[in-house]
C-alpha positions as CSV (number, residue, x, y, z in Angstrom):
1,X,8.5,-12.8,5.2
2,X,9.4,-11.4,8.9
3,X,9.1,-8.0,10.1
4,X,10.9,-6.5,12.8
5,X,8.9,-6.1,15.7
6,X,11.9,-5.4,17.8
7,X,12.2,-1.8,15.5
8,X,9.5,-0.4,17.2
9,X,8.1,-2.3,20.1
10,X,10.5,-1.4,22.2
11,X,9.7,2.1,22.6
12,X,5.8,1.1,23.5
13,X,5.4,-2.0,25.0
14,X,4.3,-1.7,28.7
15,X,3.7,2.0,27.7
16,X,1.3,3.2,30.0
17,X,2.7,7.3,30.1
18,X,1.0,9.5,27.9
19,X,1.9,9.1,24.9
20,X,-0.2,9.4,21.5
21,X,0.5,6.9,19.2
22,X,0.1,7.0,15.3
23,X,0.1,4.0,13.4
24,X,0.4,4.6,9.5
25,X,-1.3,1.3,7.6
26,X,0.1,0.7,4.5
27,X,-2.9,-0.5,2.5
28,X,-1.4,0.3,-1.0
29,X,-1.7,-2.8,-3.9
30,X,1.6,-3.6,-3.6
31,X,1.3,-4.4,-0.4
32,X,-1.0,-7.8,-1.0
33,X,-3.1,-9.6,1.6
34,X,-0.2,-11.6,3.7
35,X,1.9,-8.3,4.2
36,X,-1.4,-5.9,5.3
37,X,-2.2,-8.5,7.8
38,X,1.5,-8.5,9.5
39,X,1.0,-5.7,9.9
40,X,-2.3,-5.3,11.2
41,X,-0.6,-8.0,13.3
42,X,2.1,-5.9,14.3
43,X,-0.1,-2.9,15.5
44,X,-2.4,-5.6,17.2
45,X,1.0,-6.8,19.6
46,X,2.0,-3.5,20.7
47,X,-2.0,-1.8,21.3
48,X,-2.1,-5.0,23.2
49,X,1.2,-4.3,25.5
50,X,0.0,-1.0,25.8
51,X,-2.5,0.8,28.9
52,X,-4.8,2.4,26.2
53,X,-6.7,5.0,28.2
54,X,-7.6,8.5,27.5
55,X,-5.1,9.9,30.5
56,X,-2.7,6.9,29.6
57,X,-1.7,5.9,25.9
58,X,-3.8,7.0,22.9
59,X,-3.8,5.6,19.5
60,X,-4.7,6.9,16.2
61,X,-4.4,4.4,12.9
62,X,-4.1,6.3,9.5
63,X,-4.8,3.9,6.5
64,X,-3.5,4.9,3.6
65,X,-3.0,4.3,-0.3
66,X,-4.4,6.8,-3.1
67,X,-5.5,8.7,-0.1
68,X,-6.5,8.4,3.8
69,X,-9.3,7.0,4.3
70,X,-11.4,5.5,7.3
71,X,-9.1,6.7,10.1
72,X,-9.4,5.9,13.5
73,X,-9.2,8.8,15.7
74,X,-7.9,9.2,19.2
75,X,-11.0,9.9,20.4
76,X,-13.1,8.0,18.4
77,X,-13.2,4.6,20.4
78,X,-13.9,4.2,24.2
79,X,-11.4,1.1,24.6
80,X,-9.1,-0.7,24.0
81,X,-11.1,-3.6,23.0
82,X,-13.3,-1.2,20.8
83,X,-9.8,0.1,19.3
84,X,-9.1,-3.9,18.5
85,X,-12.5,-4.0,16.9
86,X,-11.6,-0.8,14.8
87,X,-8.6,-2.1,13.9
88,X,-9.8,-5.9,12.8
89,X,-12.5,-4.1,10.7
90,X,-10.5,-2.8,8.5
91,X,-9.9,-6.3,6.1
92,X,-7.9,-6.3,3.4
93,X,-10.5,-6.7,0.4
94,X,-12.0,-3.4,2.5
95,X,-9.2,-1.2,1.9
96,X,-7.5,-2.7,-1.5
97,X,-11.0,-1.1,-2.9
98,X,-10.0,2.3,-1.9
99,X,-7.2,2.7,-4.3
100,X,-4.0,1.2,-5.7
101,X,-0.8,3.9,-5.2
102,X,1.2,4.7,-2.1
103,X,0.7,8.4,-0.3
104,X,2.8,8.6,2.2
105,X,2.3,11.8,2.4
106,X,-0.8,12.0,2.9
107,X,-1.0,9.7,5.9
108,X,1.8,12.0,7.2
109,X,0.0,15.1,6.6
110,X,-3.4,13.1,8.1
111,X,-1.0,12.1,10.7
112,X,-0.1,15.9,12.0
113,X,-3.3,17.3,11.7
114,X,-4.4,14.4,14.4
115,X,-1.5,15.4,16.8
116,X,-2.4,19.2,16.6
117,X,-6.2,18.5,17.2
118,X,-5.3,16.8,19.7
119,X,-2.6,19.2,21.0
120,X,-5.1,21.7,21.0
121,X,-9.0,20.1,22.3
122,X,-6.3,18.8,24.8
123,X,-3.8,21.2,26.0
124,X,-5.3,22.3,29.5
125,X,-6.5,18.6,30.5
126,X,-3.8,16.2,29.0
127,X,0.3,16.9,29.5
128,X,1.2,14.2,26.5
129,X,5.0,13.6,27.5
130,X,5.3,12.3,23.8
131,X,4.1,11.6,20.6
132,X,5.1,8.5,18.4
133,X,4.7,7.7,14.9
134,X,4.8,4.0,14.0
135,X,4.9,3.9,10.2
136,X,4.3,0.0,9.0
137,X,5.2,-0.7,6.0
138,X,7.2,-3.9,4.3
């Protein structure tokens, strides 16, 4: 199996703008162990190409299946090595136990209620020049 880093990491590595970044996590049953941790993988690459800082890039991570579950705010980790940490706890026999069916539309609608929070708490102390969504999936 091989996924296409070049589809997204383009766009973000060496990011150090502001940006806010939204990584969508597949963590349905179909999915199976060797595909969730690509793309765990995949997220892992680009957070680490990226200046994650709360003036430079910030990341959100949405996992999803029957429904969102344990997300990782922007705001709720103080770096980038915490972020990792967030990140590497969710394991796969975590997250298959949260359900077996693909939402994608709730991670989306988890997804643009992060970006408006943020949007708003934020509007008078960060200028974000753009929001990404990075929707990993197999």
């Amino acid at each position: 199996m091989h996924i296409n880093k070049l589809c997204c990491t383009d766009t973000l590595i060496g990011c150090s703008i502001q940006s806010d970044v939204v990584f969508l996590l597949d963590c349905s049953a179909s999915i199976g162990s060797a595909v969730y941790d690509m793309q765990r993988g995949l997220i892992k690459d680009i957070i680490g190409h990226c200046d994650i800082a709360y003036d430079k890039v910030r990341v959100a991570i949405v996992p999803y299946n029957d429904d969102v579950f344990r997300v990782v705010d922007f705001d709720s980790y103080g770096s980038k090595d915490e972020l990792l940490s967030e990140l590497e706890s969710l394991t796969y026999e975590l997250v298959k136990s949260y359900g077996q069916i693909t939402r994608t539309d709730s991670a989306l609608r988890c997804m643009t209620q992060l970006v408006q929070k943020a949007n708003s708490v934020n509007d008078h102390i960060r200028t974000v020049s753009s929001a990404k969504l990075v929707l990993c999936f197999y």
